[in-house]
C-alpha positions as CSV (number, residue, x, y, z in Angstrom):
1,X,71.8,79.9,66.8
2,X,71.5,77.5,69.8
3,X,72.0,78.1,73.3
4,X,71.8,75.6,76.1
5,X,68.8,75.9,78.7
6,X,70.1,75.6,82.0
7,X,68.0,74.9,85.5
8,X,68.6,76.5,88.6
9,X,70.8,73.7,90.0
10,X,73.0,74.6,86.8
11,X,72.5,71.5,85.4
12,X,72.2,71.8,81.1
13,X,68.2,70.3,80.8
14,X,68.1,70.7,76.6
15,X,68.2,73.8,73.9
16,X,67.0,76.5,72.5
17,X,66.8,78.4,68.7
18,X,67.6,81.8,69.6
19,X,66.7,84.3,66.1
20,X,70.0,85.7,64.5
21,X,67.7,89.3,64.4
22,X,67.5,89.5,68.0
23,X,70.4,88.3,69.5
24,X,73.0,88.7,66.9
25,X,72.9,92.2,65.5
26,X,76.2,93.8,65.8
27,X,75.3,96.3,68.4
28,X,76.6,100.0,67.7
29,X,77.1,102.6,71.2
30,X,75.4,105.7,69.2
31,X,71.8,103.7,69.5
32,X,72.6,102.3,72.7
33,X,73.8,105.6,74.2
34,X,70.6,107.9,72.5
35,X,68.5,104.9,74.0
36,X,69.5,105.3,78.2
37,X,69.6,108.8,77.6
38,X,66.0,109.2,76.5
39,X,65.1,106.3,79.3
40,X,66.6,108.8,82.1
41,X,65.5,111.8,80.9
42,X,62.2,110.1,80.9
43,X,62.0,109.4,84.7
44,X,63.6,112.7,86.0
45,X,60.7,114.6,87.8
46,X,61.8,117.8,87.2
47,X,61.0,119.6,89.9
48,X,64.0,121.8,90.4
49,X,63.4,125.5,91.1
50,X,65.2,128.5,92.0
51,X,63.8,132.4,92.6
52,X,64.4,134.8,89.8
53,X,64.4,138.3,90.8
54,X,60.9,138.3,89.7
55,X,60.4,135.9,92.7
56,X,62.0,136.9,96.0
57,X,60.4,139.4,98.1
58,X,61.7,143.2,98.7
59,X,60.8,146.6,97.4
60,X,61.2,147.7,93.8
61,X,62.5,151.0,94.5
62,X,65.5,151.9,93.0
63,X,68.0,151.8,96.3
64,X,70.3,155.2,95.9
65,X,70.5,158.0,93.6
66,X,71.6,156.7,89.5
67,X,75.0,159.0,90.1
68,X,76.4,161.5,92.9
69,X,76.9,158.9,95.5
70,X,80.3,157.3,94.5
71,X,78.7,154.2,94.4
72,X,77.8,151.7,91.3
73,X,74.6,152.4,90.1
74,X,71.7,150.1,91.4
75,X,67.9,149.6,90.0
76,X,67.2,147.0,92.6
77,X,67.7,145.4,96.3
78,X,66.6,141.8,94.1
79,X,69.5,142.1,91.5
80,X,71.7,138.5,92.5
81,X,74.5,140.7,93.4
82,X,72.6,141.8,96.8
83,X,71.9,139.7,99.7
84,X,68.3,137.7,99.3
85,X,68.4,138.2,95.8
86,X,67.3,136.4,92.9
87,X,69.2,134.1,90.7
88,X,69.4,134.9,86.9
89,X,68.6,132.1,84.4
90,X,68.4,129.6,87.4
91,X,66.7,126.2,87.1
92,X,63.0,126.5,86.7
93,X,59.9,123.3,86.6
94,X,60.1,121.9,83.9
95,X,59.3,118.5,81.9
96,X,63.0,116.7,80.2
97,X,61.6,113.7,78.6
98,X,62.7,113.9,74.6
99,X,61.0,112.0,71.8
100,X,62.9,108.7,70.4
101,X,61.5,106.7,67.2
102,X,59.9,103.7,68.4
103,X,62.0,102.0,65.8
104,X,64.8,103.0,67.1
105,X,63.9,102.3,70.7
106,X,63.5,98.0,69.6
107,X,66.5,98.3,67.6
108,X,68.3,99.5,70.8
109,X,66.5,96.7,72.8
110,X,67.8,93.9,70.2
111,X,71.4,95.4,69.8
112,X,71.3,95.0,74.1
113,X,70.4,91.6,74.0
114,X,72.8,90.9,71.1
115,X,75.5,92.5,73.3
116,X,74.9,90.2,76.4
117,X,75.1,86.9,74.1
118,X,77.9,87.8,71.9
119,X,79.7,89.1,75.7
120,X,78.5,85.5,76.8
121,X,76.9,86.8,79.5
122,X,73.0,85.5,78.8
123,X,72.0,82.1,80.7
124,X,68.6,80.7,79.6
125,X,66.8,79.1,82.3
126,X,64.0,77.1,82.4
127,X,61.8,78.6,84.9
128,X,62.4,81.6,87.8
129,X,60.2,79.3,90.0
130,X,61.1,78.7,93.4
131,X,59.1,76.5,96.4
132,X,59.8,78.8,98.7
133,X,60.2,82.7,99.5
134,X,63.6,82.2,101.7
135,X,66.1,84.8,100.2
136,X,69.3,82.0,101.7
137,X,67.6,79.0,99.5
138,X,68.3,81.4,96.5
139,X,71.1,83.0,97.4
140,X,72.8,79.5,97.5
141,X,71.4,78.7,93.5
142,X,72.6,82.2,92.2
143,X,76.0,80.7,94.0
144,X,75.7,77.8,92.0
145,X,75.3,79.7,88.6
146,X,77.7,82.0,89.6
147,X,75.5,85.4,89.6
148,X,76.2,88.0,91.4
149,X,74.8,91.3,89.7
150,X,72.1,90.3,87.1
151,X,68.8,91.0,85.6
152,X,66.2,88.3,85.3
153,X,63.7,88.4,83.4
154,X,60.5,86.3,83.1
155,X,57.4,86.0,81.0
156,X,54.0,87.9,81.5
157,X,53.3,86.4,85.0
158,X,55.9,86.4,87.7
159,X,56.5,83.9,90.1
160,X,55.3,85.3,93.8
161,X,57.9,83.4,95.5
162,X,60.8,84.0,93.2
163,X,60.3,88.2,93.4
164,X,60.1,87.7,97.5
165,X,63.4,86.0,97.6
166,X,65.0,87.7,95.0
167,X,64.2,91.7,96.2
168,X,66.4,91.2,99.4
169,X,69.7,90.3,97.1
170,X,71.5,93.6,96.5
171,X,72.3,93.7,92.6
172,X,69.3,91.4,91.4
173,X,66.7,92.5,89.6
174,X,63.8,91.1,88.2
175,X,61.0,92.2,85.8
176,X,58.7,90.7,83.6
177,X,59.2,90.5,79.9
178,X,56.8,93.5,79.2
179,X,59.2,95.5,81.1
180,X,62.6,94.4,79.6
181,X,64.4,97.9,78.6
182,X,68.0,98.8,77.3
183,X,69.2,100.8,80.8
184,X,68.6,97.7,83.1
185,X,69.8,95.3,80.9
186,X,73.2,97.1,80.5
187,X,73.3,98.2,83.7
188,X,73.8,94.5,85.0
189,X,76.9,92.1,84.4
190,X,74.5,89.4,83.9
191,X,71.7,88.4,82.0
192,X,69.1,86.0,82.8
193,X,66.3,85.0,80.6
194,X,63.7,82.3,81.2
195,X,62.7,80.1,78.3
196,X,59.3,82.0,78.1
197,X,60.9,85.4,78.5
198,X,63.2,84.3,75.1
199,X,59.7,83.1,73.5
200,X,58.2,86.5,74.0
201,X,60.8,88.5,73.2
202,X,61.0,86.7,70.0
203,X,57.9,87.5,69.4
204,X,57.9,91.2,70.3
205,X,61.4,91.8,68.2
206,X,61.7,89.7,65.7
């Protein structure tokens, strides 16, 4: 499969063989679904925490006789039911990142890309190189190209000037190709891959 390699003026400059295993699987939502799951699970820190009754302060004498008094019968001022008293089975520290076949993980990855071309929303660009670090210089190409929320993506080595002008656009984000994943792909309307990117995905997935 072909697709046209466009320059940031939007201008078509030539082609590119795109590989039928990596961007035209038929994508299917179980994978894509187990594969943001396990990518937020991943990055949750986990640090929620509330006092069991094990936890608070306060005595541990039982506060009134077990019967006589008319009341329910109590074995603690800590029970939940009391004021400043614990919380049963509340959250505790804990770690919620869950295992995911690597297999499965660049399956997920190809069926995302696959989804973007067959959606035609992938534009191959020659280079994410700009002269300058002005976010307005930019803003006016992305104008051109139409792009409003997208994900670019570049080979190993980002350009300096390109990440300066681009991190001040809400709804743009760019990585490197080592750090292409499922959850920021789909999470964009957009696509963006420069002809080196495409070369080392290839690579990578193929």
């Amino acid at each position: 499969m072909k697709a046209k390699i466009k320059n940031l003026e939007n201008k078509d400059i030539g082609e590119i063989e795109l590989l039928d295993g990596v961007f035209a699987i038929e994508p299917r939502r179980d994978i894509l679904t187990r594969t943001v799951n396990w990518q937020l699970a991943k990055r949750r820190s986990g640090n929620h925490k509330a006092k069991g009754i094990s936890d608070v302060s306060g005595t541990t004498k039982k506060p009134w006789a077990q019967k006589g008094t008319g009341r329910a019968r109590q074995g603690s001022l800590r029970s939940p039911q009391f004021r400043k008293g614990g919380v049963i089975f509340g959250p505790v520290v804990r770690d919620h990142a869950h295992d995911l076949p690597k297999k499965v993980r660049q399956l997920a990855l190809r069926m995302a890309l696959s989804t973007k071309q067959q959606d035609g929303k992938l534009i191959i660009l020659d280079a994410a190189k700009v002269d300058s670090h002005k976010t307005k210089a930019l803003a006016e190409q992305f104008a051109k190209l139409g792009l409003a929320s997208v994900l670019i993506i570049d080979g190993a080595n980002l350009d300096a000037n390109f990440v300066k002008a681009a991190r001040n656009l809400p709804h743009v984000d760019v990585l490197p190709e080592q750090g292409a994943n499922v959850y920021d792909i789909l999470r964009r309307d957009v696509l963006v891959l420069t002809k080196n990117a495409v070369e080392q995905l290839q690579e990578r997935l193929k």
